[in-house]
PALUM-835871 format. One record per residue (C-alpha): x, y, z. Coordinates in steps of 0.5 Angstrom, whole numbers, padded with zeros to 4 digits, always signed. Layout:
N
XYZ;...
END
This chain:
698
+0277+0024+0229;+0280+0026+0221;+0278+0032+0219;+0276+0032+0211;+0278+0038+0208;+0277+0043+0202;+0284+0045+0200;+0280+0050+0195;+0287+0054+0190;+0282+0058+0185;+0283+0064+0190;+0289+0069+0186;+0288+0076+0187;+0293+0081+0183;+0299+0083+0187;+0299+0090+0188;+0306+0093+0188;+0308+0097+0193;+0311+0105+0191;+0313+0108+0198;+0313+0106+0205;+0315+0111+0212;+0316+0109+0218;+0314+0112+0225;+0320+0110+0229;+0317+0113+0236;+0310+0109+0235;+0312+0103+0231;+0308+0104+0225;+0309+0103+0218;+0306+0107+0213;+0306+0103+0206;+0303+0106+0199;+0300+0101+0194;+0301+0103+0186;+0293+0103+0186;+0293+0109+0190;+0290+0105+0198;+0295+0106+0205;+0297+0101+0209;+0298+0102+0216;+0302+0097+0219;+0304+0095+0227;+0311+0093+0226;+0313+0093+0234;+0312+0086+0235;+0309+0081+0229;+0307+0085+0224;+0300+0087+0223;+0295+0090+0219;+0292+0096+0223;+0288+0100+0218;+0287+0100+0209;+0285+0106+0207;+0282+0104+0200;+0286+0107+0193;+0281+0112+0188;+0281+0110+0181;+0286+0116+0179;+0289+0116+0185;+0296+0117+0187;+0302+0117+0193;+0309+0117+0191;+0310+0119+0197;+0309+0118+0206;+0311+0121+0212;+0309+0121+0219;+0308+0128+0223;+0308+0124+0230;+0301+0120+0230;+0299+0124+0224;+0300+0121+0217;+0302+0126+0210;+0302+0123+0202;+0303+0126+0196;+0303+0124+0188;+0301+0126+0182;+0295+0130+0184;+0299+0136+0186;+0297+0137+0194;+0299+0135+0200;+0295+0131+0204;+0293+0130+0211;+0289+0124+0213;+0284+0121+0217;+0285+0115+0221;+0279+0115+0225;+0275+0114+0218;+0279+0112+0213;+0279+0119+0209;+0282+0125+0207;+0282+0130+0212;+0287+0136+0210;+0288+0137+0203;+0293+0144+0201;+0295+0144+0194;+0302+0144+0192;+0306+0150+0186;+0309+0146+0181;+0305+0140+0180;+0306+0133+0181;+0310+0132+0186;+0315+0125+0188;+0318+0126+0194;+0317+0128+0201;+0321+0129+0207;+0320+0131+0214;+0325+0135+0219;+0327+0130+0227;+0323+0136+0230;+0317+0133+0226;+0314+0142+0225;+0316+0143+0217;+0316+0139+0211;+0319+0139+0205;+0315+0137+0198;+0320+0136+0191;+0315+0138+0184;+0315+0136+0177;+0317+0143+0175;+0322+0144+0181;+0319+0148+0186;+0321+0146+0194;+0315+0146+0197;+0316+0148+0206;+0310+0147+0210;+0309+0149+0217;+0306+0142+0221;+0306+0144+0228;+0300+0145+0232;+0296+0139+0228;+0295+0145+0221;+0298+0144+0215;+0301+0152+0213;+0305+0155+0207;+0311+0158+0210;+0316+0158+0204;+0318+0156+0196;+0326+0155+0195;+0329+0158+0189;+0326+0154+0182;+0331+0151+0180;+0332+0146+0173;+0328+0140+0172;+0324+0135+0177;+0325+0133+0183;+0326+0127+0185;+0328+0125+0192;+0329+0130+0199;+0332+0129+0205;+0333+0134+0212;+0339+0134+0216;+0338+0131+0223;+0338+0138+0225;+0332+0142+0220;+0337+0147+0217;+0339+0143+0211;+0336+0140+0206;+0338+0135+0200;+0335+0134+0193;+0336+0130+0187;+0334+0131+0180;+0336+0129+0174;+0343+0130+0173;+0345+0135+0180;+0344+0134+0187;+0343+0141+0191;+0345+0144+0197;+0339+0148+0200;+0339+0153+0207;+0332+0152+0209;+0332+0158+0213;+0333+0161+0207;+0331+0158+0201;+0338+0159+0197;+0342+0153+0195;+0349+0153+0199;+0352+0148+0193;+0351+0145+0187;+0354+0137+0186;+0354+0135+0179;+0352+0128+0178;+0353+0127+0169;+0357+0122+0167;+0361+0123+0161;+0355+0127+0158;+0351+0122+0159;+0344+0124+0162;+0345+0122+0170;+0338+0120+0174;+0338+0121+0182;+0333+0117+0185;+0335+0117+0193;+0339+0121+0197;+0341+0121+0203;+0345+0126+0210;+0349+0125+0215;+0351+0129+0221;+0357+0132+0218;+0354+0134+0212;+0356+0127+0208;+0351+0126+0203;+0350+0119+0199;+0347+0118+0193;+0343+0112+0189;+0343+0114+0181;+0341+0111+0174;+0348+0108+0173;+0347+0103+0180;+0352+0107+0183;+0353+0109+0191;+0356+0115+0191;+0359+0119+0197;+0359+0127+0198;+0362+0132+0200;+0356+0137+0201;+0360+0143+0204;+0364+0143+0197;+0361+0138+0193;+0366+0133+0192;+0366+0127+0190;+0369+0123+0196;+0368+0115+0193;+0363+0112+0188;+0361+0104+0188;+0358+0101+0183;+0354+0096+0187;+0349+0095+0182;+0347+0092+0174;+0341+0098+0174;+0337+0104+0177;+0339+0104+0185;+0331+0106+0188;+0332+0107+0195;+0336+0108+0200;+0336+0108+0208;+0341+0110+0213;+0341+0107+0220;+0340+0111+0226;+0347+0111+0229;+0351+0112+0222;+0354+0106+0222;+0351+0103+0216;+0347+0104+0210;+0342+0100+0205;+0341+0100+0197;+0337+0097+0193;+0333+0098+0186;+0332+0095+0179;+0337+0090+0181;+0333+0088+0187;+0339+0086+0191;+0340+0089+0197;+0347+0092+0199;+0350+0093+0206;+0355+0098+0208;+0359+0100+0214;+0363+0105+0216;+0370+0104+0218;+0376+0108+0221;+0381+0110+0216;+0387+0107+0218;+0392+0112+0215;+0388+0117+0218;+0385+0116+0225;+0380+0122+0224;+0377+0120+0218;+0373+0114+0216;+0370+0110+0210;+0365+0106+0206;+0366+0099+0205;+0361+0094+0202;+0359+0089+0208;+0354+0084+0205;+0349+0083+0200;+0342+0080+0199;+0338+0076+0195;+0332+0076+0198;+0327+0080+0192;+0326+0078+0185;+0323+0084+0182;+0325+0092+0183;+0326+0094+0190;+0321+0100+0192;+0323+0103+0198;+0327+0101+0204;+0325+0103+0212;+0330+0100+0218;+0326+0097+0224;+0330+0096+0230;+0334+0090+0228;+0330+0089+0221;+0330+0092+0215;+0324+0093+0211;+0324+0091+0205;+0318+0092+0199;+0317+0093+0192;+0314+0091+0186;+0312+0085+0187;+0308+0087+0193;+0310+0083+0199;+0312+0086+0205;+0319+0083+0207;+0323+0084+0213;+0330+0081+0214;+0336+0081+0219;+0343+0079+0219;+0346+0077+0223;+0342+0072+0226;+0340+0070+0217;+0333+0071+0217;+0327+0073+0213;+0320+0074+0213;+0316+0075+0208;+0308+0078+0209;+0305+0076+0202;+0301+0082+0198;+0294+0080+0201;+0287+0084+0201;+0286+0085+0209;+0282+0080+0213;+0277+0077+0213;+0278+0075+0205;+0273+0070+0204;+0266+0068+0209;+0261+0061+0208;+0254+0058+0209;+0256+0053+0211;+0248+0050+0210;+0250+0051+0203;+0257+0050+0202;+0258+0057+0199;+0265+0061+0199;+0265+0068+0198;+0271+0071+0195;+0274+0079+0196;+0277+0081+0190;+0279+0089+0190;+0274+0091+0186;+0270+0085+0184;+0266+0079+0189;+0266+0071+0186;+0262+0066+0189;+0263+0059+0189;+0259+0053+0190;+0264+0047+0193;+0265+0040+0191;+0264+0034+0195;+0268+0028+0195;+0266+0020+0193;+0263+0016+0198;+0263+0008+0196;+0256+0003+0199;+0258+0004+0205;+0258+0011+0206;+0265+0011+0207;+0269+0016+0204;+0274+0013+0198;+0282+0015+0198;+0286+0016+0192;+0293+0012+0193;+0299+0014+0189;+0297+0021+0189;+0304+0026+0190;+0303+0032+0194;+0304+0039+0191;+0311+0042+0193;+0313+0049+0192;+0317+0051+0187;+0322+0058+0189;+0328+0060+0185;+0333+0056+0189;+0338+0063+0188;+0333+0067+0191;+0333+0067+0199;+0328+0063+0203;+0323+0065+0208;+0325+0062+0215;+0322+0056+0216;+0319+0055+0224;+0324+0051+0225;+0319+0046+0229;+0315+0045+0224;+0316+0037+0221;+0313+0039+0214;+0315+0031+0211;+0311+0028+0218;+0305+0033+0216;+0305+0031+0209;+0305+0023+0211;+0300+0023+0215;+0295+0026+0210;+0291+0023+0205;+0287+0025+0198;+0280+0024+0198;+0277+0022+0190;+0272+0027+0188;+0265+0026+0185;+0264+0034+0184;+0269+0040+0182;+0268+0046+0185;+0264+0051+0181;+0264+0059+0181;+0256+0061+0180;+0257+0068+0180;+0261+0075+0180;+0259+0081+0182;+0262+0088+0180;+0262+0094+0184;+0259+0100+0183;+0264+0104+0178;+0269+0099+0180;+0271+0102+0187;+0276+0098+0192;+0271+0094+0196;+0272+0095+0204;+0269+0089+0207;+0263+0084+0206;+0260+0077+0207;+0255+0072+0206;+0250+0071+0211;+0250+0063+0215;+0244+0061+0211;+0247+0063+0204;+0241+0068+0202;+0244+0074+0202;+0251+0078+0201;+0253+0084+0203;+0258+0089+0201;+0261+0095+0201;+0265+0101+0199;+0268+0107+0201;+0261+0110+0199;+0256+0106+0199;+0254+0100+0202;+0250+0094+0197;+0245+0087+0199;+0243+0083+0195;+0239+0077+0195;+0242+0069+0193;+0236+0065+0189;+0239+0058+0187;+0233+0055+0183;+0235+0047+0179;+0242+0051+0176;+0239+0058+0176;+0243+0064+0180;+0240+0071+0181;+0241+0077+0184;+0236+0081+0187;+0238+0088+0191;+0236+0090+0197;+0234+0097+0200;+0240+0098+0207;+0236+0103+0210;+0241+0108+0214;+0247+0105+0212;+0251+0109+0208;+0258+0105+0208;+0261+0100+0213;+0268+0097+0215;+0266+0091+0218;+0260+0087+0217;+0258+0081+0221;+0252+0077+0221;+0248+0073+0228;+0248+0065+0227;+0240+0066+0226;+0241+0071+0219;+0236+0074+0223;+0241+0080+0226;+0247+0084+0222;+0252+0088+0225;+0256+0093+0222;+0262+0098+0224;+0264+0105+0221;+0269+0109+0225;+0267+0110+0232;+0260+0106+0231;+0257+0099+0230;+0251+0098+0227;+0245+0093+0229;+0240+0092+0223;+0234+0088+0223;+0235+0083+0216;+0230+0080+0212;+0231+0075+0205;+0225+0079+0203;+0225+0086+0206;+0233+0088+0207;+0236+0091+0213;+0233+0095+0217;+0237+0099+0223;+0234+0099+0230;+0240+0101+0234;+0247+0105+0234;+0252+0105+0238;+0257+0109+0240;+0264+0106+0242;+0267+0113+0243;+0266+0112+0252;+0270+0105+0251;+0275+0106+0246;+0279+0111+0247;+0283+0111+0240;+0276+0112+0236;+0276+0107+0230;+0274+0100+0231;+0280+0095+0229;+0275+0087+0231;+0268+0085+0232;+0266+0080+0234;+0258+0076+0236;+0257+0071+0240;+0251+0066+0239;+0245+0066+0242;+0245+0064+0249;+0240+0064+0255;+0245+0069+0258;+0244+0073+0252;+0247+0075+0246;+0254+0079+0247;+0258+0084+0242;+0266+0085+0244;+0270+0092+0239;+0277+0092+0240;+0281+0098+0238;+0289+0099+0236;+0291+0101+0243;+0289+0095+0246;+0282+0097+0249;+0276+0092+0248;+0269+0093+0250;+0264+0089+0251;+0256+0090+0250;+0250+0085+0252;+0242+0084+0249;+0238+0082+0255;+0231+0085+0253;+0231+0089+0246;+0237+0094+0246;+0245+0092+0246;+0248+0096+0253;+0255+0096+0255;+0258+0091+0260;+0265+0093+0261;+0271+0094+0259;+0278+0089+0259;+0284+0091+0263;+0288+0095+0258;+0293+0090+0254;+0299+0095+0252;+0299+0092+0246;+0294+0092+0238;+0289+0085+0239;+0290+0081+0232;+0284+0077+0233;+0277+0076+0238;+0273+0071+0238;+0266+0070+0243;+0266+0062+0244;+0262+0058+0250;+0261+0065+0254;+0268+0066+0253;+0271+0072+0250;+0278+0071+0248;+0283+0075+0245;+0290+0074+0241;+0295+0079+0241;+0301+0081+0237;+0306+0080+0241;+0302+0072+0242;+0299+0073+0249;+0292+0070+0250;+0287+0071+0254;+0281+0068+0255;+0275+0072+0259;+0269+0070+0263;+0264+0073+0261;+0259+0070+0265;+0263+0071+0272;+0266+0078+0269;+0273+0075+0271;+0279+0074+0267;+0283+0068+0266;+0289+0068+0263;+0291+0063+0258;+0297+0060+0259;+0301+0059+0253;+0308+0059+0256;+0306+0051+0257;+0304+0050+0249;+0310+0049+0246;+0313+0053+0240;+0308+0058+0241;+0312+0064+0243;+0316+0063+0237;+0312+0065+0233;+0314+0070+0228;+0307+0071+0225;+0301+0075+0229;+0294+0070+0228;+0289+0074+0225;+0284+0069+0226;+0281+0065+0232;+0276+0059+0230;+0272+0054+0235;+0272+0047+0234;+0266+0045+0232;+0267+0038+0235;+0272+0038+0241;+0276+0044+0247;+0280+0046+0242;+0282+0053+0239;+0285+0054+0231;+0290+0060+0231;+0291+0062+0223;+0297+0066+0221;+0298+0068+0213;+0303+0060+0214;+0300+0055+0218;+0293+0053+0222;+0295+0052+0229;+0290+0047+0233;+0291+0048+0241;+0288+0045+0246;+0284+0049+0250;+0285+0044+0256;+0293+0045+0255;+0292+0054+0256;+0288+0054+0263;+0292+0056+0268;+0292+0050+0273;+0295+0046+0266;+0301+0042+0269;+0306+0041+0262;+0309+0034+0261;+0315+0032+0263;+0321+0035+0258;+0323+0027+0255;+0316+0026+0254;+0316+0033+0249;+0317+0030+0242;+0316+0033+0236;+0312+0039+0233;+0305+0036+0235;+0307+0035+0243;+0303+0039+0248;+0297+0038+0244;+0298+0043+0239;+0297+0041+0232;+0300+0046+0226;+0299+0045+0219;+0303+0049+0214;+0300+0053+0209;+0302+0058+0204;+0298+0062+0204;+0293+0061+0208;+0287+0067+0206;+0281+0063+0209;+0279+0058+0214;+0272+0056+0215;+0269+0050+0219;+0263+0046+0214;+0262+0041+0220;+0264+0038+0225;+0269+0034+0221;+0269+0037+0214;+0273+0045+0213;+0275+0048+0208;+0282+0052+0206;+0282+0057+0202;+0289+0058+0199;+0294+0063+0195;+0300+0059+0192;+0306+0064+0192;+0307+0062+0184;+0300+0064+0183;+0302+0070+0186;+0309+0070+0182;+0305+0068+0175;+0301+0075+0176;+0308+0080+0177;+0312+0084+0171;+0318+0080+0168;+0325+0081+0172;+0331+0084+0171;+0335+0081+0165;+0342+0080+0166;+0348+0078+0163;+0353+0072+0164;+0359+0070+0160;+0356+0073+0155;+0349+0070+0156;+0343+0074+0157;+0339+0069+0162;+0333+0072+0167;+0333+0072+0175;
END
């Protein structure tokens, strides 16, 4: 049976450019910072995946990160460091800072001191041992802000740049041993980024585009390479010291290799390796990830690259799932913007006397425009995008699409979560600081709003509703909340649960209700170390079932389906357990073709409505996989018999960008997605460049 699909493109969120990032090499996490003041904490050990969004103030500001083991430190302009919360999304530490904003922040190898640059040039040294945050010291003021800092391997020297000098310090003693001067013909000289090696050889990325290596014992100048048309931003230097990265203003990222010296066997040198084109706009930050290079910057995506083998992945600058819900009585779309909700009414498509849908001919498919100097995404090499283009049709439209509401949060906070209820009567929403239900009235045309009280329930993180819209199911920290609705009365809490006994990582990663059956009704919780509990409602009150045998890795998605509790990972595992006979059953992915290859970690599991199947959503495609071909008594076909990117009952549908699908019937969904020129439209200009004597933009 066809599917007739809804490919809604309205959806453009404003990208957020990405300030900082730091990466925990021992647990895999990568912590980024947004310019809107919101963290994000990424699993990167396998796809990466979105773990945690810590919502951004409206004066708000990280110019800088750092992981102290599981424990996640910022700084910006509001002149303190910050400890936070993980557990609950909060700031649990905050020390204030001596010289006001600060820009940089760095933290020893042994993870016990950490290091703050200010605005009025004050190294700030802070105890961390022991899970405190204590004063331990103030270097020597020197002139100037500091902009970049970096300990040694060893914690006994720290590097700094400012403007026009880069300094040397003891940190045992808070004195600089050497003072580099990095002016150019008496021409103001900034110091972006810095870096140390071993041997006490510091590099740096300044105004001018220039890599240059020092000597930080004397402070010569070793060599200098002009690499780049402006400002060098950042720069990472591998684990081993064979190689180092640079980017900045002129976003191509520049390899080096260190190279022995063959006139002096003894000593080595920097060469220029390769060069990348794989950003438009000004690179912020680099982090290395085993043989990846993260790369992020102002034009908000999260890029992971690699050579050899050439690829690049790119993860665009999306709000956290889920975006968008529907009532699908009602053909309502809700959309999640950062501080502002919009609801839309869907179109519907022409019928001719025989109530058979009319097909337009002649049509041109849309086709992506990209700038054919920049690199491009690596494509899933199975993936026929012409054979899936041919085998789709457009259908004529009697009704557009209309938006028929927007709806602004209090003071314009960042919003957390929300959704619409299955009957379309009430939506939900909340921020960090309160939560809001409103009621939907459409009357011939007319929209209004009415609030309604949420009793006992400040805040939440996700929010759910049963199929009935009789039951809401709320998340905050280590809780879930079961609320009582009505369109008339509100919500009503009736019970909590605690889920500390059964996730032992404390905050809730996935929700998930099943519907209604004569077994009762079930809710499952997964965390981000893998623990997955389940609860059933039998009588009046939800108890605790069980617990899933513990996955070494984070669950991207969960759904309950047919008294079957499934379950995706990031390193593309799948089970599927039975709830009814508490036994589990093991998906056999390796028999679906390509699965395995998949770069992207779904973040959404959805039934079909209308046969055995399975839809997987990831940021680039909707995969369809045959429940039948996942069982484990599945015997795959016959290699010769294995043709194509739809062979073994797997259907995948390119999509970019994918923020939201949703099923409107049996054969009828809705794709809600965010073409990546959309995204490039929102972006500040690029750098301009001059060639052959013509000034022409990237």
């Amino acid at each position: 049976m066809e599917t007739k699909v809804h490919r809604f493109r309205f959806y453009n969120p404003k990208p957020v450019p990405i300030q900082c990032v730091s990466y925990d090499k021992n647990n895999k996490l990568l912590a980024l910072a947004r310019k809107n003041g919101s963290i994000e904490i990424w699993d990167v050990n396998f796809a990466p995946f979105l773990i945690k969004c810590i919502p951004g103030g409206e004066n708000s500001s990280v110019e800088a990160l750092a992981w102290v083991n599981e424990r996640l430190l910022s700084t910006g302009l509001g002149a303190a460091l910050v400890e936070w919360d993980l557990e609950n999304s909060c700031i649990k530490k905050s020390v204030m800072l001596t010289g006001y904003a600060a820009w940089c922040l760095d933290v020893d190898e042994a993870r016990t001191i950490v290091a703050v640059g200010t605005e009025q040039g004050y190294v700030n040294i802070y105890s961390v041992s022991n899970g405190d945050i204590v004063y331990k010291k103030l270097f020597d003021k020197q002139e100037g802000r500091i902009l970049c800092c970096k300990f040694n391997k060893l914690g006994n020297t720290l590097v700094t740049g400012s403007i026009n000098t880069i300094r040397v310090w003891d940190v045992n003693t808070g004195h600089a041993t050497c003072r580099i001067s990095c002016t150019r013909r008496g021409e103001e000289v900034i110091v972006w980024s810095i870096g140390i090696l071993s041997d006490n050889t510091i590099v740096s990325g300044d105004s001018y585009g220039r890599l240059t290596i020092w000597d930080g014992t004397v402070g010569d100048q070793i060599e200098t390479f002009v690499t780049h048309k402006a400002d060098i931003l950042t720069l990472v230097i591998s684990d081993d010291e064979n190689s180092l990265y640079c980017s900045g203003v002129d976003p191509v990222i520049t390899m080096f290799k260190k190279v022995e010296n063959t006139d002096i066997p003894t000593e080595y040198r920097w060469v220029k390796n390769i060069q990348r084109n794989i950003h438009e706009h000004d690179v912020r930050a680099l982090a290395i990830n085993k043989d990846r290079l993260i790369s992020v910057g102002a034009d908000g995506y999260v890029t992971l690259s690699s050579y050899p083998p050439k690829k690049v992945m790119r993860i665009p600058p999306m709000l956290p799932m889920p975006r968008t819900a529907v009532s699908a009585a009602k053909k309502l779309l809700l959309l999640r913007f950062n501080n502002h909700l919009e609801i839309w009414k869907l179109g519907s498509y022409a019928v001719n006397n025989k109530g058979d849908v009319i097909i337009n001919t002649g049509m041109k498919q849309h086709s992506e425009e990209s700038n054919q100097q920049l690199e491009k995404d690596t494509e899933i090499p199975f993936i026929k995008k012409q054979h899936y283009e041919a085998r789709q049709r457009t259908l004529q439209i009697s009704e557009e699409p209309i938006k028929i509401s927007s709806i602004q949060t209090k003071g314009k906070k960042d919003l957390v979560c929300c959704n619409i209820s299955p009957n379309g009567e009430l939506i939900v929403y909340s921020t960090e600081s309160d939560v809001r239900m409103l009621k939907l009235d459409e009357d011939q045309g007319n929209i209004s709003l009415q609030k309604l009280p949420v009793n006992e329930l400040k805040c939440c993180d996700r929010v759910t509703f049963s199929e009935d819209s009789k039951l809401m199911i709320a998340t905050k920290g280590t809780d879930v909340y079961i609320m009582l609705v009505d369109a008339d009365v509100g919500a009503t809490l009736i019970q909590t649960i605690s889920t500390k006994k059964h996730l032992k990582n404390g905050s809730i990663l996935h929700i998930a209700l099943s519907k209604h059956s004569q077994n009762g009704l079930y809710i499952a919780a997964a965390d981000s170390k893998g623990e997955i509990a389940v609860w059933v409602k039998r009588a009046k009150k939800f108890e605790y079932l069980l617990n899933l045998p513990k996955y070494s890795f984070v669950p991207s998605a969960l759904v309950i389906h047919n008294m079957m509790l499934i379950v995706t990972y990031v390193d593309q595992e799948v089970i599927q357990y039975d709830l009814d006979q508490q036994k589990l059953c093991k998906s056999n992915t390796d028999n679906v073709t390509f699965w395995r290859g998949r770069k992207m970690a779904a973040n959404d599991i959805i039934p079909h409505p209308a046969r055995d199947a399975l839809l997987f959503t990831d940021e680039t495609a909707v995969w369809v996989l045959d429940r039948q071909k996942m069982s484990e008594n599945y015997e795959p076909q016959a290699k010769r018999k294995q043709k194509g990117a739809h062979s073994n009952g797997v259907n995948i549908m390119p999509v970019k960008y994918l923020s939201g699908f949703h099923w409107l019937g049996d054969n009828e969904a809705v794709i809600v997605e965010t073409l990546p020129e959309q995204i490039l439209m929102q972006l500040p200009p690029v750098l301009k460049k001059k060639t052959h004597n013509m000034v022409e933009s990237k």
